[in-house]
N, CA, C and O atoms as a MOPAC input file, in Angstrom:
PM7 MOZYME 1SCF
protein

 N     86.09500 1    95.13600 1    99.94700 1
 C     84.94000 1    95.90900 1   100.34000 1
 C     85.38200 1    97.33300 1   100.61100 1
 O     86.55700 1    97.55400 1   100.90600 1
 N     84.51100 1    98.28400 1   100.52700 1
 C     84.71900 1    99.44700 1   101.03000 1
 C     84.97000 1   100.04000 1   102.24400 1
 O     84.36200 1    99.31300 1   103.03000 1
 N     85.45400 1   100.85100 1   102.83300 1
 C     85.61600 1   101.49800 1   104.26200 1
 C     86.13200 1   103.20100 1   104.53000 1
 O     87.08200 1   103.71700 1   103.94100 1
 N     85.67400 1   103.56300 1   105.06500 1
 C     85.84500 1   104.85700 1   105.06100 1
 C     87.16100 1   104.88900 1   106.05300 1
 O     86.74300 1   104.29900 1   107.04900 1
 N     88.54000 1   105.26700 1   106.31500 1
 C     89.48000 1   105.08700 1   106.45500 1
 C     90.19100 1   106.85700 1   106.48000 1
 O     90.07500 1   107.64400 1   105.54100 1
 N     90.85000 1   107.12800 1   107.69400 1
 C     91.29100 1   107.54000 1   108.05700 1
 C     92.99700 1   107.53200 1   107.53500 1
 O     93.85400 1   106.88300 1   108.13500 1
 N     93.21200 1   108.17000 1   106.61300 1
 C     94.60700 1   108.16300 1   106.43000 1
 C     95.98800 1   108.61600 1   107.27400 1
 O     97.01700 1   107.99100 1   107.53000 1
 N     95.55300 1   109.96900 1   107.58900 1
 C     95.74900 1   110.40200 1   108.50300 1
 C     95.45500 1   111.88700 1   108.37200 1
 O     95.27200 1   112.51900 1   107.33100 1
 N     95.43800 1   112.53000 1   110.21900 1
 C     94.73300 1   113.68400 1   110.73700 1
 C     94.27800 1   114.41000 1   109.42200 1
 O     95.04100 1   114.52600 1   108.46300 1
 N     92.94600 1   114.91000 1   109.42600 1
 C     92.38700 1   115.80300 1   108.93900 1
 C     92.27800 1   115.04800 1   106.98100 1
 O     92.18800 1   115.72800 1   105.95800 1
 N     92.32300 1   113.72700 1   107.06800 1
 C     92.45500 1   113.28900 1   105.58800 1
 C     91.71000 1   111.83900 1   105.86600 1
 O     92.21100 1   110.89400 1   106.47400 1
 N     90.30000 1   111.89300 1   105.23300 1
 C     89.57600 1   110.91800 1   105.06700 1
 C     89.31100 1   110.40700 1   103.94600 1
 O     89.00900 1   111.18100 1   103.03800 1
 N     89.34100 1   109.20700 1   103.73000 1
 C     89.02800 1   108.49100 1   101.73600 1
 C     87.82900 1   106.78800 1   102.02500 1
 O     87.61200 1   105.92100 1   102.87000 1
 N     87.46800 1   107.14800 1   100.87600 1
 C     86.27100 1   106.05000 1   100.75400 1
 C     87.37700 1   105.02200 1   100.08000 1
 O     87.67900 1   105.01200 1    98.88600 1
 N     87.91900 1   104.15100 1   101.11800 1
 C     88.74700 1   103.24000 1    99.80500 1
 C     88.64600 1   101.57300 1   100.39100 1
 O     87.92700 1   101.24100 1   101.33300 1
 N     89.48900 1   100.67900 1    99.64600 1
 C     89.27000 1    99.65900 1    99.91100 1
 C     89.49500 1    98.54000 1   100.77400 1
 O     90.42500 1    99.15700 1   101.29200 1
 N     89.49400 1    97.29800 1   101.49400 1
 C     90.32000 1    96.57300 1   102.36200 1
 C     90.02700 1    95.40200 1   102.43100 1
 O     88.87500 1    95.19600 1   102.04900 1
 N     90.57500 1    94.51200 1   102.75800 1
 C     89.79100 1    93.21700 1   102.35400 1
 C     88.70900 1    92.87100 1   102.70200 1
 O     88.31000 1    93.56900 1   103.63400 1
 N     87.81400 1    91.88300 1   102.30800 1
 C     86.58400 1    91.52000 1   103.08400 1
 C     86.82900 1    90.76400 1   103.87900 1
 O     87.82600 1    90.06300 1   104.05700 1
 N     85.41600 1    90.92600 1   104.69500 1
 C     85.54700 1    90.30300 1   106.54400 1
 C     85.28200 1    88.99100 1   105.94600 1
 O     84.73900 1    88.69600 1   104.88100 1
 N     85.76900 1    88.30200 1   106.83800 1
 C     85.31200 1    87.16100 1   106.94700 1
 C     85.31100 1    86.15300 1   108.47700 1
 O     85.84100 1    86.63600 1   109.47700 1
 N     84.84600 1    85.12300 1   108.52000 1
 C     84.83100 1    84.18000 1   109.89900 1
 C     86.27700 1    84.05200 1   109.62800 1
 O     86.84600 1    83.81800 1   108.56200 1
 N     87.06000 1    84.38200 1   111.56200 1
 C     88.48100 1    84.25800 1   110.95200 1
 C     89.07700 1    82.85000 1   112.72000 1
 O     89.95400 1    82.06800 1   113.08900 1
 N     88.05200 1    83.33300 1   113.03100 1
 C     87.53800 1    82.65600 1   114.70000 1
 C     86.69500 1    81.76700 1   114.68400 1
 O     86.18200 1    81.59600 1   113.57900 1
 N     86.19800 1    80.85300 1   115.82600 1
 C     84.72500 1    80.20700 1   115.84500 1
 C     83.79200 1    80.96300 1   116.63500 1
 O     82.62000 1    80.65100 1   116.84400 1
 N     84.33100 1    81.86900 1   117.01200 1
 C     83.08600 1    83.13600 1   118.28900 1
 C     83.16900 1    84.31100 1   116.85900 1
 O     82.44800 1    85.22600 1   117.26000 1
 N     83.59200 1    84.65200 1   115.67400 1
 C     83.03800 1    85.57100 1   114.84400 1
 C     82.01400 1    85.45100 1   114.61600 1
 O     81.46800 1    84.36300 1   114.79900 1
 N     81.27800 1    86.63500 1   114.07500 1
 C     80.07400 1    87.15400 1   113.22300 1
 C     80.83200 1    88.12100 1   112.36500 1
 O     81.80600 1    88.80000 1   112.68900 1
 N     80.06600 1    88.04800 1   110.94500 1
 C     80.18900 1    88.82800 1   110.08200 1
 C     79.13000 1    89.62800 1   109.48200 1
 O     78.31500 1    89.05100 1   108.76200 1
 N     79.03200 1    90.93400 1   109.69200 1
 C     77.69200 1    92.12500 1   109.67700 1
 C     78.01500 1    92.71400 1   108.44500 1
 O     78.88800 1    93.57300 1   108.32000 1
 N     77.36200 1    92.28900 1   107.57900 1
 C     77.06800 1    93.66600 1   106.71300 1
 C     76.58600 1    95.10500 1   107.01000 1
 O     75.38300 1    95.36600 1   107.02500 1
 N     77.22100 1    95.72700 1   107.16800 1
 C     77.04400 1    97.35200 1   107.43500 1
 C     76.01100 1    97.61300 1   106.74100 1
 O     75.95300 1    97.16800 1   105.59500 1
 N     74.83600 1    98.48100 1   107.32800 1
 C     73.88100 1    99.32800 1   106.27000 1
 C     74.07200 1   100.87400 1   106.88900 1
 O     73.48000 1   101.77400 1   106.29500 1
 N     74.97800 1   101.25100 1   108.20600 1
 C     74.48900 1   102.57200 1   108.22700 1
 C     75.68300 1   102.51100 1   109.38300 1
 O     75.69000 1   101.71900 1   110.32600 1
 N     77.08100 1   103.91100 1   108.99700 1
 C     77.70800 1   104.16400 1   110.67500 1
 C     77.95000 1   105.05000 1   111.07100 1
 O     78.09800 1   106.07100 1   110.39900 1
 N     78.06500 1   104.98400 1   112.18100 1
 C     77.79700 1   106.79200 1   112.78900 1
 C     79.41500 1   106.72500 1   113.28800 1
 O     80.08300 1   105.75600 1   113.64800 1
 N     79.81800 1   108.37100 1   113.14300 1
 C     81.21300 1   108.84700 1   113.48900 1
 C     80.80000 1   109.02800 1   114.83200 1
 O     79.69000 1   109.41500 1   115.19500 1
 N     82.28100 1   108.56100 1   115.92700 1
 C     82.24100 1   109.01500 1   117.04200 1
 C     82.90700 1   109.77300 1   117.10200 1
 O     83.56000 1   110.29700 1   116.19900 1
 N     82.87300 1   110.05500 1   118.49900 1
 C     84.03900 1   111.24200 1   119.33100 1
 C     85.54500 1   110.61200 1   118.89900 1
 O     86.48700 1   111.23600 1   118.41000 1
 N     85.50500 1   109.83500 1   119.08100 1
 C     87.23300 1   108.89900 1   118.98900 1
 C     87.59600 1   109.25400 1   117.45500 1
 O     88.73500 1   109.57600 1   117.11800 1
 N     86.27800 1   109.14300 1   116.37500 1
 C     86.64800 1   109.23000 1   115.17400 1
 C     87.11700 1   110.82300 1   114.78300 1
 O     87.96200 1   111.24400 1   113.99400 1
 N     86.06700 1   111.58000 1   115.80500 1
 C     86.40800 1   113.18400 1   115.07600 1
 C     87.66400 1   113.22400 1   116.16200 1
 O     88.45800 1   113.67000 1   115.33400 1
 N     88.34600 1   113.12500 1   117.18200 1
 C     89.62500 1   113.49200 1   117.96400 1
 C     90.74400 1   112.84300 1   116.79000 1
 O     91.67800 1   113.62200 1   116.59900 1
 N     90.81300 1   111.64200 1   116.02300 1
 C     91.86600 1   111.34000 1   115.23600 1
 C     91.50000 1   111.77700 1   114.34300 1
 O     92.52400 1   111.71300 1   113.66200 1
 N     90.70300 1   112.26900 1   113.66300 1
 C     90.88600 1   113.36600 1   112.23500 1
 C     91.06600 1   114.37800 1   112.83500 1
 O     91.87100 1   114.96200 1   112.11000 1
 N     90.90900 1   114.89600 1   113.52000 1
 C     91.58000 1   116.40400 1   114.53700 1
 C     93.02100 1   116.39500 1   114.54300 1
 O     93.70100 1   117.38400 1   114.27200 1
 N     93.52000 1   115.15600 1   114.88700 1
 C     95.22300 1   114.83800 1   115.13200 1
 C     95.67900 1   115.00200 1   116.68400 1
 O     96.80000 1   115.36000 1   117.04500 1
 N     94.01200 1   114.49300 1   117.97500 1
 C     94.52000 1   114.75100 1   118.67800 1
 C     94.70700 1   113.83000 1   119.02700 1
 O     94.25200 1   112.93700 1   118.31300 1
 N     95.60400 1   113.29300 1   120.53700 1
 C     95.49800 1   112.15400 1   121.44900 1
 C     94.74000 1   111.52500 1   122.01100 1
 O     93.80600 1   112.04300 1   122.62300 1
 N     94.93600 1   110.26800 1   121.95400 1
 C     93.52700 1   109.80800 1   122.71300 1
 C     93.84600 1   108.23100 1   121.50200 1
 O     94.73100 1   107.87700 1   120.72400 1
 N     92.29600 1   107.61300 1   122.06800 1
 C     92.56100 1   106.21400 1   121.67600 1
 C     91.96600 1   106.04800 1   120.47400 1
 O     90.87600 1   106.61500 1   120.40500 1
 N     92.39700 1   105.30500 1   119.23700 1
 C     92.17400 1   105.42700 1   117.66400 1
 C     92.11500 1   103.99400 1   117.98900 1
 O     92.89800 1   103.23000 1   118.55300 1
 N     90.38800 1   103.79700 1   117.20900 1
 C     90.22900 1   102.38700 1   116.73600 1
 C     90.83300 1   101.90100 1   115.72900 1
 O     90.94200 1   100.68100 1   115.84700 1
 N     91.33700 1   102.35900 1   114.65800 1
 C     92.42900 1   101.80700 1   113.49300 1
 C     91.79100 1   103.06500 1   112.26200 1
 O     91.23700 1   104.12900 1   112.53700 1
 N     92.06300 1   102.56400 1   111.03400 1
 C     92.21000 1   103.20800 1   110.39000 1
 C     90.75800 1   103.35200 1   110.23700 1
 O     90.30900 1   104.49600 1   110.18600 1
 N     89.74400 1   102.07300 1   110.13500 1
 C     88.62800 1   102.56400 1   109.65000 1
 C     87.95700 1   103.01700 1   110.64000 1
 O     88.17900 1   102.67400 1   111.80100 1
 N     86.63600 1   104.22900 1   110.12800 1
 C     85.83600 1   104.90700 1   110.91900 1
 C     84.75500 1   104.43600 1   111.02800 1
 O     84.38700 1   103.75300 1   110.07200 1
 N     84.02500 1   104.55200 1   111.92500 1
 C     82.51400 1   104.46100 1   112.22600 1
 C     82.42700 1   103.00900 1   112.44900 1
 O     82.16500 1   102.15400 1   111.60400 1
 N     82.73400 1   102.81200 1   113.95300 1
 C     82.25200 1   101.47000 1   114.28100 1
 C     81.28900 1   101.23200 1   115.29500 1
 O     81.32800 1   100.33700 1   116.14000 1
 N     80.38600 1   102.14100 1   115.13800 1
 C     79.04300 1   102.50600 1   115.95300 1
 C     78.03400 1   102.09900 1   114.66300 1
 O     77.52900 1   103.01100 1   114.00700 1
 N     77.81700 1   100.97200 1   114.39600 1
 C     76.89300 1   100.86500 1   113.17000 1
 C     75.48300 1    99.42600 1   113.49300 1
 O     75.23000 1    98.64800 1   114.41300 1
 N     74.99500 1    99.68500 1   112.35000 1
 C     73.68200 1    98.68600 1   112.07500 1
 C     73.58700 1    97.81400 1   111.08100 1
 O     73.51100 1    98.49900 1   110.06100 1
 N     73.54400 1    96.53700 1   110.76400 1
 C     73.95600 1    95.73700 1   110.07500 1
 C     72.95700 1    94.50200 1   110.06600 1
 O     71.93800 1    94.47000 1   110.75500 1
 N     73.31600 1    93.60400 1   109.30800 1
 C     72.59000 1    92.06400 1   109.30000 1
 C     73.96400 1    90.91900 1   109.37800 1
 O     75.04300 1    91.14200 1   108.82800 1
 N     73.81500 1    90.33300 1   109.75800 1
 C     74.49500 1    89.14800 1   110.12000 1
 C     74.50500 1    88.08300 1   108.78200 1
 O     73.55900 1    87.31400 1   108.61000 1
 N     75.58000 1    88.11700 1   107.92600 1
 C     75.84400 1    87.15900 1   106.61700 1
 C     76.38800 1    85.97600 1   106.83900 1
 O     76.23800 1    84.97600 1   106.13700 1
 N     77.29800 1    86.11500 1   108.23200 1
 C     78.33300 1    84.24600 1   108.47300 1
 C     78.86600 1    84.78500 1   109.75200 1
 O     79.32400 1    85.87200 1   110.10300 1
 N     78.59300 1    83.37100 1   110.45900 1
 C     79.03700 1    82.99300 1   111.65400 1
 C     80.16700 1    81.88800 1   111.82900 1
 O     80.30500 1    80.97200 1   111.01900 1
 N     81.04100 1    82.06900 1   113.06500 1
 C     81.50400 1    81.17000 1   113.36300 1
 C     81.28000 1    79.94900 1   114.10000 1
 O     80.22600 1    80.10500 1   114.71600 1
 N     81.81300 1    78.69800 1   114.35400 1
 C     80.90100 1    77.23600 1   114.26400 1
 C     80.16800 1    77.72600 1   116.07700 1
 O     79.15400 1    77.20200 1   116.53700 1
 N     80.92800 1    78.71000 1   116.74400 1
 C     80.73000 1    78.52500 1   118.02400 1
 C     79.60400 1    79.85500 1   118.62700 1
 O     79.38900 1    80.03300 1   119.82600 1
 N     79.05000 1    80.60000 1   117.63100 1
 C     78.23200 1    81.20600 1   117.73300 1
 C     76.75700 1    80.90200 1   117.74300 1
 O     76.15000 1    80.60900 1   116.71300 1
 N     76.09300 1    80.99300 1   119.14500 1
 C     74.61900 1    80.33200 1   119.43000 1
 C     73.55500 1    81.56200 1   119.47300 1
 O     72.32900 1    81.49200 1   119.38500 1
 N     74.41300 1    82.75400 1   119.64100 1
 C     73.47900 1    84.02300 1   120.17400 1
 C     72.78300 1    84.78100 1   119.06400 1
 O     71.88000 1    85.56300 1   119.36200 1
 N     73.22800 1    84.56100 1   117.51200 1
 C     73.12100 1    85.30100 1   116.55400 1
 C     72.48600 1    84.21100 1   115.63000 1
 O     72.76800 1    83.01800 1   115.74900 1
 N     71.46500 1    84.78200 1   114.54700 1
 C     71.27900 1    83.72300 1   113.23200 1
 C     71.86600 1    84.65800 1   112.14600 1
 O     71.77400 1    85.88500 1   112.13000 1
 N     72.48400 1    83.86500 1   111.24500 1
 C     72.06900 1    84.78700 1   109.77000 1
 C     70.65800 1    85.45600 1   109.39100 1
 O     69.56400 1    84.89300 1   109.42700 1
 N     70.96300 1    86.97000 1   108.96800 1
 C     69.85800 1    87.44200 1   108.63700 1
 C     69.60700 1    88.14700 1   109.93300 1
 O     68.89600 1    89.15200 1   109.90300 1
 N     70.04600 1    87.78800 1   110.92300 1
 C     69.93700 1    88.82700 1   112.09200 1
 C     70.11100 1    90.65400 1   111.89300 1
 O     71.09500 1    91.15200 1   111.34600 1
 N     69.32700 1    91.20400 1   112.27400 1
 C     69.67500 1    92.85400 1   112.31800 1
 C     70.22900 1    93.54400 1   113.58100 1
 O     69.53300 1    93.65300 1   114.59000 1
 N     71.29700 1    93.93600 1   113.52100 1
 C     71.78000 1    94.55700 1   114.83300 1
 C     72.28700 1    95.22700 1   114.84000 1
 O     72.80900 1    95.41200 1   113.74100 1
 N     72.66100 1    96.19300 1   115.87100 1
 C     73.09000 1    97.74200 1   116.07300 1
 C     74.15000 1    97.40000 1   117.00100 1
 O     73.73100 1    96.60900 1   117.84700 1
 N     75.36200 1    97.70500 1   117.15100 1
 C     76.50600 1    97.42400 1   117.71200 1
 C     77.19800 1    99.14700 1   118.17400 1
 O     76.90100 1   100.21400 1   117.63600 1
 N     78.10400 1    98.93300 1   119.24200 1
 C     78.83300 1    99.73500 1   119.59700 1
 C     80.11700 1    99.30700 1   120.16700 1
 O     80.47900 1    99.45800 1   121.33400 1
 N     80.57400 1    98.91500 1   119.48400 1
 C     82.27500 1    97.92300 1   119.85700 1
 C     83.01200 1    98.52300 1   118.54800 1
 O     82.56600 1    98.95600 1   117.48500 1
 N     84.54700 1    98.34800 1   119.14500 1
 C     85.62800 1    97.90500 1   118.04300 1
 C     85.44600 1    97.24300 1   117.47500 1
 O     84.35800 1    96.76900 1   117.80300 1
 N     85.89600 1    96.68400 1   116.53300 1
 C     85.86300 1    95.56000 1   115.46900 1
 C     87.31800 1    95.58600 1   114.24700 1
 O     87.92300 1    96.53400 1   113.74700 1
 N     87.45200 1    94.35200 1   114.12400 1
 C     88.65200 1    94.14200 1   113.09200 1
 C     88.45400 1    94.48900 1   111.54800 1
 O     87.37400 1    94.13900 1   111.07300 1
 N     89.39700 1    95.16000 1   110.66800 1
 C     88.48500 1    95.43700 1   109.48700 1
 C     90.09300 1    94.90500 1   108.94900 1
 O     90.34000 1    94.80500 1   107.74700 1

């Protein structure tokens, strides 16, 4: 899948990484439709200090829910949701 990825300071690329998948029984897996850059994202393309969620950017996003794990009760597939967490890519 695609991800917008932070190579490093001041060098951003649309490139590739594996797809998510249930890797837990408390996962969800969101298809992204839309993510917004944070502060954290513009301070590590700056090259300054401070705390870097990983390589990929924009994990302030809105999505639908494609696969769950067996232990997830709070979410259905097909769910739409807007998140503001880290996340594993």
């Amino acid at each position: 899948m695609r991800a917008v990825l932070l190579n490093a300071p001041g060098e951003i690329v649309v490139g590739e990484v594996d797809d998510a998948g249930v890797r837990d029984s408390t996962d969800a897996v969101v298809r992204v439709i839309a993510a917004g850059i944070c502060g954290t994202d513009i301070r590590a393309f700056a090259g300054r200090p401070g705390p870097v969620a990983g390589p990929a950017c924009g994990h302030e996003f809105v999505g639908v829910v494609e696969d769950l794990g067996a232990d997830v009760v709070t979410l259905r597939r097909a769910d739409r949701r807007a998140t503001k967490v880290l996340v594993r890519v």
